[in-house]
Structures are given as C-alpha cells and as structure tokens.
C-alpha positions in Angstrom: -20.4 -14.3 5.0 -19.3 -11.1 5.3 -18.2 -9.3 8.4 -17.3 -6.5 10.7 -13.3 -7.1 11.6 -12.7 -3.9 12.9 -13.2 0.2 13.5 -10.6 2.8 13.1 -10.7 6.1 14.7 -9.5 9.1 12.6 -10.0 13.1 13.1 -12.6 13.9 15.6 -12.7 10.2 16.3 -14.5 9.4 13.3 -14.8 5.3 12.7 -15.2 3.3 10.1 -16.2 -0.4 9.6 -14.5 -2.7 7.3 -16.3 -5.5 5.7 -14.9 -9.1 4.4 -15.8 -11.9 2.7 -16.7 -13.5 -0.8 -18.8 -12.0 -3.2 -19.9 -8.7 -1.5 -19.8 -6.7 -4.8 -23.6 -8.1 -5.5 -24.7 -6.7 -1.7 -22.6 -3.1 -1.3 -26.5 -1.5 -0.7 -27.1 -3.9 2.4 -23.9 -2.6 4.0 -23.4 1.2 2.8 -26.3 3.7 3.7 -25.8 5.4 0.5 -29.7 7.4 1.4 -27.8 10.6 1.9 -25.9 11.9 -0.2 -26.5 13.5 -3.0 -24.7 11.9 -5.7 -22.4 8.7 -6.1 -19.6 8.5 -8.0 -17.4 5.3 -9.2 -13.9 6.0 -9.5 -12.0 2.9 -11.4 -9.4 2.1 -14.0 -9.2 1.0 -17.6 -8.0 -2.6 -16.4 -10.7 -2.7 -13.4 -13.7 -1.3 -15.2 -14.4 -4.2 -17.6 -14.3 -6.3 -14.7 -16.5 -4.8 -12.1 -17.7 -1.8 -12.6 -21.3 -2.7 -13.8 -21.1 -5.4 -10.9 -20.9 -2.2 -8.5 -23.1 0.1 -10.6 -25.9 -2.6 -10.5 -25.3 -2.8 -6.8 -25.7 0.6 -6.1 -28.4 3.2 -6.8 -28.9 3.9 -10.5 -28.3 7.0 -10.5 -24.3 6.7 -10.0 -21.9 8.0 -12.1 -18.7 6.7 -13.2 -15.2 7.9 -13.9 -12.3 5.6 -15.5 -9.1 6.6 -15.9 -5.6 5.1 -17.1 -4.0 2.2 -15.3 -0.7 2.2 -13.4 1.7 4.2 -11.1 2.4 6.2 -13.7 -0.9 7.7 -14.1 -0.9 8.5 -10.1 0.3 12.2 -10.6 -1.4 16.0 -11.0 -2.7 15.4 -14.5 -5.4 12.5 -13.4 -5.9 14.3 -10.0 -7.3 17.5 -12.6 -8.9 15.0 -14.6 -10.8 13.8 -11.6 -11.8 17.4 -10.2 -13.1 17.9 -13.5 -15.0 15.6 -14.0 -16.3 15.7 -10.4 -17.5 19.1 -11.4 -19.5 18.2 -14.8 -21.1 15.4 -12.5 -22.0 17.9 -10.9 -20.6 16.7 -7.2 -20.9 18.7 -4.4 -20.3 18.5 -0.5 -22.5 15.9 0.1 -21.5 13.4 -2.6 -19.6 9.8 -2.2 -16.9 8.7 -4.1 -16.5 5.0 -4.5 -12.9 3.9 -5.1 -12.8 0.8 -7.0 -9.5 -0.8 -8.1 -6.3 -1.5 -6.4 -3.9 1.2 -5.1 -3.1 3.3 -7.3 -6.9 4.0 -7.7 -7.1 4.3 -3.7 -4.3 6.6 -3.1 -5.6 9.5 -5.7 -8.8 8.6 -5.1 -8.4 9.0 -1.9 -6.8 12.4 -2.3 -9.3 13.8 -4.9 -11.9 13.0 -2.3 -9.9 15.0 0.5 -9.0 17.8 -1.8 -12.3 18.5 -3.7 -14.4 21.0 -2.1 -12.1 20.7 1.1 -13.3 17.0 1.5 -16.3 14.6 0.5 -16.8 11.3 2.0 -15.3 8.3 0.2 -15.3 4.4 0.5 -12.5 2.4 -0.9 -13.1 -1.3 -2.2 -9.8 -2.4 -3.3 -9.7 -5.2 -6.1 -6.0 -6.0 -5.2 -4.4 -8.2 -2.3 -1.6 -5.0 -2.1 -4.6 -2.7 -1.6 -6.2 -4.5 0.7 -3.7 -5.2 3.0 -1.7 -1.8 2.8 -3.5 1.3 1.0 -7.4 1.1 1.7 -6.4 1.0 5.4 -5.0 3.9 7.4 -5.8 7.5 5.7 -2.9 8.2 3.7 -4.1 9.6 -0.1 -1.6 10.6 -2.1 0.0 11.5 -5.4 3.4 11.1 -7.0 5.1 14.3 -8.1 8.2 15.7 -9.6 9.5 12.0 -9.9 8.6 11.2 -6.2 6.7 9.0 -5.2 4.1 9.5 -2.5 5.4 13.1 -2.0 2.1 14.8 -2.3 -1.1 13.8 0.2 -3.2 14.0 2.9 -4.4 12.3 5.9 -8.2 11.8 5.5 -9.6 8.6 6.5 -12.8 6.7 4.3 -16.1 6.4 5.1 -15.7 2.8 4.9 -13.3 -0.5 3.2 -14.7 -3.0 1.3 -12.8 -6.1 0.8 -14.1 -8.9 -1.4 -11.6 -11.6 -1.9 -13.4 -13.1 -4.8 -11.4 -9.9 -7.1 -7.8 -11.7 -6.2 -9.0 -14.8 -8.5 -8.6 -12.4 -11.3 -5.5 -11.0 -10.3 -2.4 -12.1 -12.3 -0.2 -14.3 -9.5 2.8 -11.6 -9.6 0.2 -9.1 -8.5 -1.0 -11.5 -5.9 3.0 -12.1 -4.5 3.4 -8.7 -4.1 0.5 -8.1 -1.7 2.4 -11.1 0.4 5.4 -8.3 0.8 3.0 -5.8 2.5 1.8 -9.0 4.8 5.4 -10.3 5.8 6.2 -7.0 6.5 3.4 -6.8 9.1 4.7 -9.8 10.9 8.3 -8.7 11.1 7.7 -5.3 12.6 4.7 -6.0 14.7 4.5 -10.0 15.1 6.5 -13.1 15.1 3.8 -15.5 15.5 1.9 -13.9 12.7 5.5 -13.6 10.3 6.0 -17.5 10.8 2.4 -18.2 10.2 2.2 -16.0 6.7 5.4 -17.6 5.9 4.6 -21.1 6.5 4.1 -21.9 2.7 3.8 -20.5 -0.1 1.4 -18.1 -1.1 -0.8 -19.5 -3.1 -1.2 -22.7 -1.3 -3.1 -20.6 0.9 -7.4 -21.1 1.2 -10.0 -18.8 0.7 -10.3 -19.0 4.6 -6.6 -18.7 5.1 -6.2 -15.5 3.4 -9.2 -14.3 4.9 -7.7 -14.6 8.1 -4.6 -13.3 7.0 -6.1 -10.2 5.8 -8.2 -9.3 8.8 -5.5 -9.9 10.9 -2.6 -7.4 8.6 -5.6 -5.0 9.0 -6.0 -5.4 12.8 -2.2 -5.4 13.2 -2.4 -1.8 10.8 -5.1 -0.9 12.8 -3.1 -0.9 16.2 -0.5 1.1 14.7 -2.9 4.0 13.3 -4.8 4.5 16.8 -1.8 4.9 18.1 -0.2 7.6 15.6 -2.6 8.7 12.6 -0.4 11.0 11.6 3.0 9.7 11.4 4.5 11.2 14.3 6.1 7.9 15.8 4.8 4.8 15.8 2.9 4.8 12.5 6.6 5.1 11.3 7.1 1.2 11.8 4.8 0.2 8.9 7.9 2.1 6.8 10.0 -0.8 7.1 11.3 -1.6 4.0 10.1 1.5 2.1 12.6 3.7 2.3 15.4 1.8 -0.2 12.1 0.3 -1.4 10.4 3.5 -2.5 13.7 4.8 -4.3 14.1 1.7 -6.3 10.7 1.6 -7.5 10.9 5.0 -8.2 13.3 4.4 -10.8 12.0 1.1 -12.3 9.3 2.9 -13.3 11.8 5.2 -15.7 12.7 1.6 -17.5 11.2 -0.4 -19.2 11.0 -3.6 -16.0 8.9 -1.4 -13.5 8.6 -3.0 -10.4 5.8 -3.9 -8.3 5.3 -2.1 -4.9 5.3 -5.3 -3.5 8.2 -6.5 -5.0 10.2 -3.1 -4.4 9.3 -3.4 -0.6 10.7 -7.0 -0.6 13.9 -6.0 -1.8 13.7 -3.0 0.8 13.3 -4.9 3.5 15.7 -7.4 2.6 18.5 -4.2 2.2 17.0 -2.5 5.4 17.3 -6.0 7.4 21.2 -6.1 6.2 21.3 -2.8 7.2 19.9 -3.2 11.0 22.8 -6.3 10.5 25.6 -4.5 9.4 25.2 -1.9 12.6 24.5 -4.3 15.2 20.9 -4.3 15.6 19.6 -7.6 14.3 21.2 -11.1 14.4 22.4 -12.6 11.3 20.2 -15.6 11.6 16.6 -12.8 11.5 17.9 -11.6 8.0 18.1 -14.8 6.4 15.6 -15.7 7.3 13.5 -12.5 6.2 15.5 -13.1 2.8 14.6 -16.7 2.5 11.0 -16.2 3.2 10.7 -13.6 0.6 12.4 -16.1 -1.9 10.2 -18.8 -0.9 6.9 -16.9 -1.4 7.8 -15.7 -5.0 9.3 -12.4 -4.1 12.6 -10.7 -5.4 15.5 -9.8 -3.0 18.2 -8.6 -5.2 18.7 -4.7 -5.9 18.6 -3.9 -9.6 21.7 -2.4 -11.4 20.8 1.1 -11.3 23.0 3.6 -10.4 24.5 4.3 -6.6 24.1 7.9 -6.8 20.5 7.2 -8.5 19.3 5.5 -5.5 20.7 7.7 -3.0 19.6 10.0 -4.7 15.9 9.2 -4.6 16.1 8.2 -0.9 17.0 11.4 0.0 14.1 13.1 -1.4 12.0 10.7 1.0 9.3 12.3 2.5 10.4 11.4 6.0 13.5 12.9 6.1 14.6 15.7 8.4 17.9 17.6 7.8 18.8 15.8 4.9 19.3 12.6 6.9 18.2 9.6 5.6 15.5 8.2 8.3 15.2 4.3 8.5 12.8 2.2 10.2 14.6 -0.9 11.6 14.2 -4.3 13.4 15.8 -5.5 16.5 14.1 -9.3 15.9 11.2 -10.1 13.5 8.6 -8.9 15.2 10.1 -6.4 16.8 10.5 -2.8 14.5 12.4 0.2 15.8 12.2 4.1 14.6 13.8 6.9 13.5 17.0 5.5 12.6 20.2 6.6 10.5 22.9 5.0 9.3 26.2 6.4 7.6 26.8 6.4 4.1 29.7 4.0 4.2 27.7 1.5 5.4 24.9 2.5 3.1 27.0 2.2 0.2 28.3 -1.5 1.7 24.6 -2.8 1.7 23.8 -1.6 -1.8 26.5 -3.4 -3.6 26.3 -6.2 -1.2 22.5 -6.8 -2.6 23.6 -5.9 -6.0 26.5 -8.9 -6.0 24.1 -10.7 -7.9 23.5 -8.6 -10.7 26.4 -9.4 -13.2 26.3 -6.1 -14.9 25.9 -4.3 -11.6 27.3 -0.6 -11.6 29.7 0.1 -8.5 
C-alpha cells in the first residue's frame, strides 16, 4: 500500500509528497493530478525503457511523449542536456508541461536540470528505478550535469513536483547496483544517526525484506529531509550529506576515464572510509568509529580501498570540487557515527598520509 512519508519545502515554500510502496507504476494517475498541464513527457534511458516505460506510458494519459537517451555517467553532460531541449521543443513543450523522470540518477540529475533550465523551469516528477536514486538523488533539489571532466559541476537547485518510489524496480537491479545504494544509506546513519547506522548495518544487504527496506528508505528520506528544511541551498548544514564525497567524487571521476568505472555508491564508500581516517588522523574521531565504518562497508558488499591512480590525479580532481573556497580543500567530517561536522580542512601532508594508507592494498599502487 502505498503512502505519504513525507513533504519537503523548497522556494516559496513549495512541497511535495513522496509516495512508497510496491507496484505503484500500474496506479501513477491515482496519485499525480496530471489534468493540467499541457503535455507529459517521459524522460528514460536505453537500459530503463525496455523495462518500464510502457508500464508508465499505460499508466498515464495517452497522449505522453517519450524521450530515451544513452545510459550511464558518461552520458550526464551538455550534449544530452541539448538533446533533451530539443527534443522538448519538437514535442512541442511549453510552460505548462511535466516531465516525468524515469530511471535511476543519472536520469534524475539531468532530468532534473533540463526541467529547471528549459523555458526557465517546468514542473517535473522523479520516479527513480534505482535504490542510489531513491535514497540520494530524487530527494533534495539538486539537478545537475557533469562538465569539463567534473562531476556535478554544473546545476541548479529546483525542487520536483513530486518522488515516486516503487520498490518492486530494485528486483531488477543487478545486486552491485543494489550495494551501492547501501553506501548512500550508511552514510545517512553516520552523519545524522547512530541508531539508524547500527540498524542499516545489522546484516547484510540483501538479507533485508521488502518491509525492511521499505522502512529503511523512508527513514534515509526523512533523515535527508531534516537536512534540506534546514539548508536548501547548501549554505551549512545541507553540507553534512557530503560526507564521503569529496575523495569520493574525485575517484569516481577518474574511474570513469578507465576501463573499471566505479559506482557512486561504491566511490562514496571508499570516500567515507578515507574521510573517516582523515577525521582520525587529526584527532576528531576515535579509532574504534573508523573501523567500524570500514568493516560495515566490507560486510555489506562495498569497496574500501583507493584505486591506484595517481596522487596528483586525485588531488587534482578534489580541488576542482564544487565546494571549495580559496582553493582549500573543504571536508565534511565526523566527531562519532552519527555525529557529522562541517566545513573542515586538513593539510596536505596529512592528505597525502591517508591516500597511500588506503592505497596499501593495491600492489601496484603509485606513491
């Protein structure tokens, strides 16, 4: 049965309802008033659209349109973004139209932003198809691109219309895919809540039930949700749902230039596993907090090593980080799971230390 778990306030105190349960694809029409607007378009990938797109179509009026574009980060830039505009315009969308977001995050993010962007904002909904998605993307307002090799670098704040989450799409999902929403949870419970952290981490991810993850998910999004109304915009405390993301972001930055790309999921587990050595290595959290953060991350599937890139690479990358000021590399930290600090810097000796510390295991790792 689905449900209402929670409303988010945006600009001008906007809010928006997000639904749950199993198999609301069949019913979108008895929760979306979609009597208004003008036209509907489907936004979707090549991997998502065999799936459910004519599960959504048939659920929605007839007249929607669809557009499909190519899977994967690496599709999440300025070309598709164009694509998308133009195609909006041979739909023939105009200030009134919906788009409907349909697939995991990469499709949310530029979906998100098209919708911003085109004609200086339509509404849009997201239903994300992924556990990452779910419990990270489709929540919160950020859209965004990656350009110029960075990721995230180029968005907006502009919140949906309203989030659709039917858990029946994570039985499709390959089980890496699945882990790597788990990263995005954990992370939740170490900056914001211990009792959640030792309840997500209790076993292992896929021993969880339909009701379980349920539960999880509504309460990562309530947890999100706190954060948000307190800081849409990323002036303070929306900063602690970074944890993990800044060494995270740079390494999966350049995994996607070889031929392993990494997950988000599993480039924020290594990040937070680095970024809780780093709170360790200046004092701020006790050596027992980061094992265990690094041994619950094991146990539910996800990696904790840094890859054998470069030093300067990854440096590199995190200084072209969105939020830094002054060239100084801006962490998110944690004092105790479930306790996250902000706005925190670190020298590059110590830096350098917890790199090659969590590259140890690599045998061909470059010093």
């Amino acid at each position: 049965m689905e449900k209402i778990i929670i409303t988010i306030p945006a600009i001008a105190q906007k809010k928006y309802p997000i639904y749950i349960g199993k198999n609301l694809l069949d019913k979108i029409s008895t929760l979306i008033q979609f009597e208004s607007y003008t036209k509907i378009i489907v936004l979707t990938d090549e991997i998502v659209a065999p799936i459910y797109l004519n599960t959504v179509l048939t659920s929605i009026p007839n007249t929607a349109k669809s557009i499909i574009i190519p899977s994967g980060e690496n599709n999440k830039n300025i070309d598709t973004l164009q694509f998308i505009w133009k195609k909006l315009l041979q739909i023939g969308a105009d200030r009134k139209s919906l788009l409907i977001n349909l697939g995991g995050g990469v499709i949310g993010d530029i979906g998100g932003f098209s919708a911003s962007t085109f004609m200086r904002g339509i509404d849009f909904i997201n239903i994300p198809t992924t556990l990452l998605a779910q419990v990270d993307e489709s929540v919160g307002g950020k859209t965004m691109i990656d350009f110029a090799n960075i990721k995230n670098i180029v968005g907006t704040f502009y919140q949906p219309t309203a989030v659709l989450f039917d858990i029946q799409t994570l039985q499709t999902l390959p089980q890496n895919q699945f882990l790597s929403g788990f990263a995005e949870i954990i992370k939740h419970g170490i900056i914001k809540d211990k009792t959640y952290f030792d309840l997500v981490t209790s076993k292992k991810p896929t021993a969880f039930t339909d009701d379980e993850i349920i539960a999880i998910i509504t309460k990562s999004c309530e947890l999100k949700a706190e954060i948000v109304q307190e800081d849409e915009k990323e002036s303070s405390t929306r900063k602690l749902l970074n944890f993990g993301h800044t060494i995270g972001h740079a390494v999966e930055a350049i995994s996607l230039e070889t031929d392993k790309p990494l997950l988000h999921g599993e480039a924020v587990s290594i990040g937070m596993v680095a970024e809780a050595v780093l709170a360790n290595k200046i004092g701020l959290l006790a050596t027992s907090d980061t094992e265990i953060i690094k041994k619950s991350l094991l146990n539910a599937g996800l990696p904790t090593d840094i890859p054998d890139y470069e030093l300067a690479q990854i440096i590199k990358k995190m200084r072209s980080d969105k939020k830094n000021i002054d060239d100084i590399i801006n962490f998110t930290l944690i004092t105790q799971i479930g306790n996250g600090i902000i706005n925190q810097s670190v020298s590059d000796k110590i830096l350098t230390e917890c790199i090659k510390s969590l590259q140890a295991n690599n045998i061909n790792s470059k010093k």
